[in-house]
N, C-alpha and C positions, 0 to 999 in steps of 0.2 A: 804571329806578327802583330804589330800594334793596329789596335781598331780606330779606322780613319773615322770621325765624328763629325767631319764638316759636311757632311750630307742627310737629308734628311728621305722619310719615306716618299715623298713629292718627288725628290732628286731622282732618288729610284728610279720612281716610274717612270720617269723623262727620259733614264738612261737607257732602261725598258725600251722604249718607245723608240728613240733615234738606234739603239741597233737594230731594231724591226728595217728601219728607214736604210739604215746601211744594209743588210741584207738581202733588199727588194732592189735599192735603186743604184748602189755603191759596188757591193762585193761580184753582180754578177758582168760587170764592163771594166774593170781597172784595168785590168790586162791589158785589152784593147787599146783605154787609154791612156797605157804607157807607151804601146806602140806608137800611137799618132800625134803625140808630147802633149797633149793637152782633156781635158773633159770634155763631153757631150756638154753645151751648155743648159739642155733643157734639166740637167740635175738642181740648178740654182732656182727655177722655178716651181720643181716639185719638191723641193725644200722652204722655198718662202712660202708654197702654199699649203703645210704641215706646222708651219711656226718653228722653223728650225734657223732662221735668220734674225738675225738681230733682237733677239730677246730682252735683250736690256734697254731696250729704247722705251723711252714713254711711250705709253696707249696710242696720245695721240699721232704721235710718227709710225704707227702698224708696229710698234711692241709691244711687249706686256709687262715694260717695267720689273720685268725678273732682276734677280741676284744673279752676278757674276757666275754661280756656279754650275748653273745650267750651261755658260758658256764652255767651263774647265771642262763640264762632263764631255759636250763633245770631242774638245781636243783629244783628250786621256781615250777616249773611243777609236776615234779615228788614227792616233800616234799607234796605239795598242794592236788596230788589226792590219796596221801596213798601207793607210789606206790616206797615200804623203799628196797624192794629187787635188785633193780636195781643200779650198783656199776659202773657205767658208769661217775660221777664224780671223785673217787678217780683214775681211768685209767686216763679220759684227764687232770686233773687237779691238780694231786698229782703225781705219776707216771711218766708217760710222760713231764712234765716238770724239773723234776730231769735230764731226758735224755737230754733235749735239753739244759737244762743250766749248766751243769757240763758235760754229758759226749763226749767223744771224738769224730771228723768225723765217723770212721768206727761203733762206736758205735751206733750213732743218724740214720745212714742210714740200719743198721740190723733191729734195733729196733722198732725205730717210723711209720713207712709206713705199719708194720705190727700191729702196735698198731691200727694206724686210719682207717685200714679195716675190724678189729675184727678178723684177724686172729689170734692174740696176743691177750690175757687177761694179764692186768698188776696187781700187786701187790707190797705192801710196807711193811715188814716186821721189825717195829721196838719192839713193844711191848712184854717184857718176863715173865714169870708167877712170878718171884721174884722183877720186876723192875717197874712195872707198869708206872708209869708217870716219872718216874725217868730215864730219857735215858742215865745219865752217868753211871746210874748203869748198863747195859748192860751186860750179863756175854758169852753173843756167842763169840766165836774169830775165826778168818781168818789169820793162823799162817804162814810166807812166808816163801817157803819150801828153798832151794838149787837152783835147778833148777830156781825159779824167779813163779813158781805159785805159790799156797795159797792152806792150808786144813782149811776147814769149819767146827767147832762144834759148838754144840747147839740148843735151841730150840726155838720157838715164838709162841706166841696166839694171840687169835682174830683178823684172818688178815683177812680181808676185802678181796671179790676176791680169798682168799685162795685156796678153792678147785679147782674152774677155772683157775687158774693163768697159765699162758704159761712160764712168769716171774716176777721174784722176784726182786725186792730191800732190800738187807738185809742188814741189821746194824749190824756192829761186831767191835770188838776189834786186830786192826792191832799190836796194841804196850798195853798190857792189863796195865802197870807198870805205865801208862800215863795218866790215868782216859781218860775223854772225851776228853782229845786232842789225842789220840791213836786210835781214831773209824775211819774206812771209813766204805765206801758204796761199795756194789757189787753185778752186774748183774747174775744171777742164774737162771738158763731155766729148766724149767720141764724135766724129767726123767734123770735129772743127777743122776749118781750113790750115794746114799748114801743120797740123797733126797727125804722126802717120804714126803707124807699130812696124815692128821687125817681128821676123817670123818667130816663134817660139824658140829660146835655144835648146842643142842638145846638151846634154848634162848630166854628168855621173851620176846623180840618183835623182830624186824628186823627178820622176822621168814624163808622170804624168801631169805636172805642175805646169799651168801656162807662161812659164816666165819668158820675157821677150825685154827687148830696148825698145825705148820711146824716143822719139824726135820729135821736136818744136822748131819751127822756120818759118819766123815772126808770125806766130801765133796771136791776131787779136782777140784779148781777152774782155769784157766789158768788167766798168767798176764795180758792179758787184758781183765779181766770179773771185775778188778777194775774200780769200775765209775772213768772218765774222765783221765785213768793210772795213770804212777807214780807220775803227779805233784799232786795229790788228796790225795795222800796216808796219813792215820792222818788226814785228813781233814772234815772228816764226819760229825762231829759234829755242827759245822761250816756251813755246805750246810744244815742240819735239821733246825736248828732255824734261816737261812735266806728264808726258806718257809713255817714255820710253820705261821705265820699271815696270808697267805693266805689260807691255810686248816684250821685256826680257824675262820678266816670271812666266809667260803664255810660252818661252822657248824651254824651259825648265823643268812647265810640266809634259810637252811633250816629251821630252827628254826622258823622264820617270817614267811615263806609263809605255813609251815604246822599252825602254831596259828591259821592264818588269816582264812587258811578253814576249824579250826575245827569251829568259831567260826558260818561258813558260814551252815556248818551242824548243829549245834545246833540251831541258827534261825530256821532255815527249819524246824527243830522238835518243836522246842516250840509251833510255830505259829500252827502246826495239833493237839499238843496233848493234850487232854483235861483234864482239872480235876476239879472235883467238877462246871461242869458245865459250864468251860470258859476255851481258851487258856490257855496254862504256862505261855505263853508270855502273858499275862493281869495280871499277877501278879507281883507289881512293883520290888519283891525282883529278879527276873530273869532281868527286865528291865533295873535295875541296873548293876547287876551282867554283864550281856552283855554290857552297855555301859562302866564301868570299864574296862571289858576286850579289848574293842576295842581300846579302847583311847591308853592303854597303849601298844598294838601291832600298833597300827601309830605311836605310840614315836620312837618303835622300828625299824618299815620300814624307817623312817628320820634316824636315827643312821645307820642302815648298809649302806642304799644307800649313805650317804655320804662316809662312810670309802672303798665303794666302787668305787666314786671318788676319795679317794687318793690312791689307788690297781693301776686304770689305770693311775696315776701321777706317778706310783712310788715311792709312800709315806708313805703307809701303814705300822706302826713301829709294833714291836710285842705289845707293852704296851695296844695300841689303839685296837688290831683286840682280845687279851686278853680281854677287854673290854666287846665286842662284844660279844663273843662266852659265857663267865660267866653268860652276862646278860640278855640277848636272848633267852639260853637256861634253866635258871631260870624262865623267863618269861613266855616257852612255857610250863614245867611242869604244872605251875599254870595254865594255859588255859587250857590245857588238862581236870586236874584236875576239874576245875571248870565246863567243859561242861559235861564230865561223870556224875557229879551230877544232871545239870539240864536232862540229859538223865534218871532217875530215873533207874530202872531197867533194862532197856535197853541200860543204857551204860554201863552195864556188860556184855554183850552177844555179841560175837566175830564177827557176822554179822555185827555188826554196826561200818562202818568205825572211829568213835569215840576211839570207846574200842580199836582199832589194832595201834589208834597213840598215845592214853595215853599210850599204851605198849611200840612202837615205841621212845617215847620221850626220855623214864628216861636213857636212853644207851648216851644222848647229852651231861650230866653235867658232862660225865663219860669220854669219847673217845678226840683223839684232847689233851689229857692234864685235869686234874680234875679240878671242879669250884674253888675249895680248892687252885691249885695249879695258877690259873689263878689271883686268887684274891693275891697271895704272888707277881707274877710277877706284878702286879699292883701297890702293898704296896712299891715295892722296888726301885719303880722308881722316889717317892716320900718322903718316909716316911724315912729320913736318920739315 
């Protein structure tokens, strides 16, 4: 296979070192918490207090100014060993960089330092049960009172982080009359009044993932709970789709590196399990099947690691990371899909890390914006 070069010995070690961190504080409770839909929260803090949060942040926000790819590595980590309950990408790498590139001094220094200790759990708040991929349709509003703060209505689903969240990034309607040039963004901290959560849902797979709905019932905000104050205000929209290519390439690579290990589990089965007297694996239809699958998850590891060179050039356009995340994430169903079969009846049965990432998958072609919708932003950039 082709040797991945965007890594260096440093990265190694890192990688090194967070699966030590998965193995001590991750692999031995997931179980558990997929049972109880959510994480032990004390994993956030003996993560911020390893440096496994928010790497990319300046020094002076409790990061260390790292490259991006200290971030991919965990993704590709955590995608890789099944391990979908841990929301620790969309904190450093959704979240947190909202803060540091739109919002204000006072803001970036509340925020951030407590994001990269884990005393803060972050969350992004854009998705509502009427708008789904549709963000201009948005119907929450942050209506500015007299005085100069905001009241917050409305509601959101499937937030990532939801039930943990310390804070919020929520999307709302500044000027509703404006469609999506009317939207900002606004910092929102647990037990504000008139702020509540829903319990975590349940849900075909990411079973351990605290995703939950948010309610707002005139939520008073103060004027500086606007991301980056009033030069931002209306501007919402604006700061979503100048970072949404990099939360669709972060869907992308999870996508690759979980293929690659289901693929790496199904070897492992075929070559033990017997039928009719021989390997699975000595049956050319599986031989096939596998070398299909692999080929075309190396096509796929070439496609993100480049587009992952242009992320650290600052070049990654939405068309290109659209790209990515449609076909990736199509890609990884059929892998799934394909191994669960060669899994015969045992990749039905919830034991086997197989069956918990074919569950795990089908949520990819969904979140991030739908395949559907990825493939119009694709068509329109060409197709006049």
């Amino acid at each position: 296979m082709i040797e991945r070069t965007l890594f260096g010995p440093e990265h190694q070690a890192f990688r090194d070192s967070f699966r030590r961190f998965m193995a001590a504080e991750i692999s031995p409770f997931h179980a558990a918490w997929e049972e109880q839909g959510y994480v032990d929260k004390a994993v956030w803090a003996k993560a911020g207090a390893l440096g496994f949060l928010c790497m990319s942040q300046a020094e002076a926000n409790g990061g260390f100014a790292a490259d991006k790819l200290y971030s991919i590595i965990q993704m590709e980590e955590l995608s890789a060993a099944g391990f979908s309950g841990i929301g620790f990408g969309l904190h450093t790498e959704i979240v947190a960089p909202y803060i540091q590139h739109y919002g204000t001094e006072a803001q970036q220094q509340r925020y951030l330092p407590a994001m990269a200790s884990g005393a803060m759990v972050g969350a992004i708040a854009m998705t509502e049960p009427a708008a789904g991929s549709d963000l201009q349709g948005i119907q929450t509003t942050a209506l500015v009172q007299a005085d100069g703060s905001y009241v917050l209505n409305g509601s959101k689903t499937y937030i990532t982080n939801g039930w943990h969240s310390d804070l919020v990034i929520v999307v709302a309607k500044t000027n509703p009359a404006a469609g999506g040039k009317g939207t900002s963004l606004f910092l929102l901290e647990a037990g504000t009044a008139g702020f509540t959560k829903g319990k975590p849902l349940k849900k075909l797979g990411l079973k351990a993932q605290d995703t939950c709905e948010l309610f707002f019932d005139n939520v008073r905000l103060p004027a500086d709970a606007l991301l980056g104050g009033e030069a931002m205000l209306n501007k919402g929209f604006i700061c979503l789709m100048e970072q949404l290519p990099w939360e669709r390439l972060q869907i992308a690579i999870g996508a690759v590196a979980a293929s690659q290990a289901a693929i790496g589990w199904t070897l492992d089965y075929v070559l033990q399990r017997q039928v009719f007297g021989q390997a699975v694996a000595a049956f050319q239809h599986t031989r096939f099947t596998l070398a299909e699958l692999q080929t075309e998850v190396q096509i796929a590891q070439v496609f993100v690691d480049k587009c992952t060179e242009l992320l650290l050039q600052d070049k990654l356009d939405t068309v290109t990371a659209s790209m990515a995340k449609y076909w990736c994430t199509d890609l990884q169903c059929k892998v799934m899909d394909a191994c669960v079969q060669l899994h015969g009846g045992n990749g039905f049965m919830w034991e086997y890390p197989i069956t918990r990432a074919y569950a795990d998958a089908r949520v990819q072609r969904i979140y991030g914006g739908t395949n559907e919708i990825m493939k119009e932003v694709i068509a329109r950039s060409f197709v006049k």
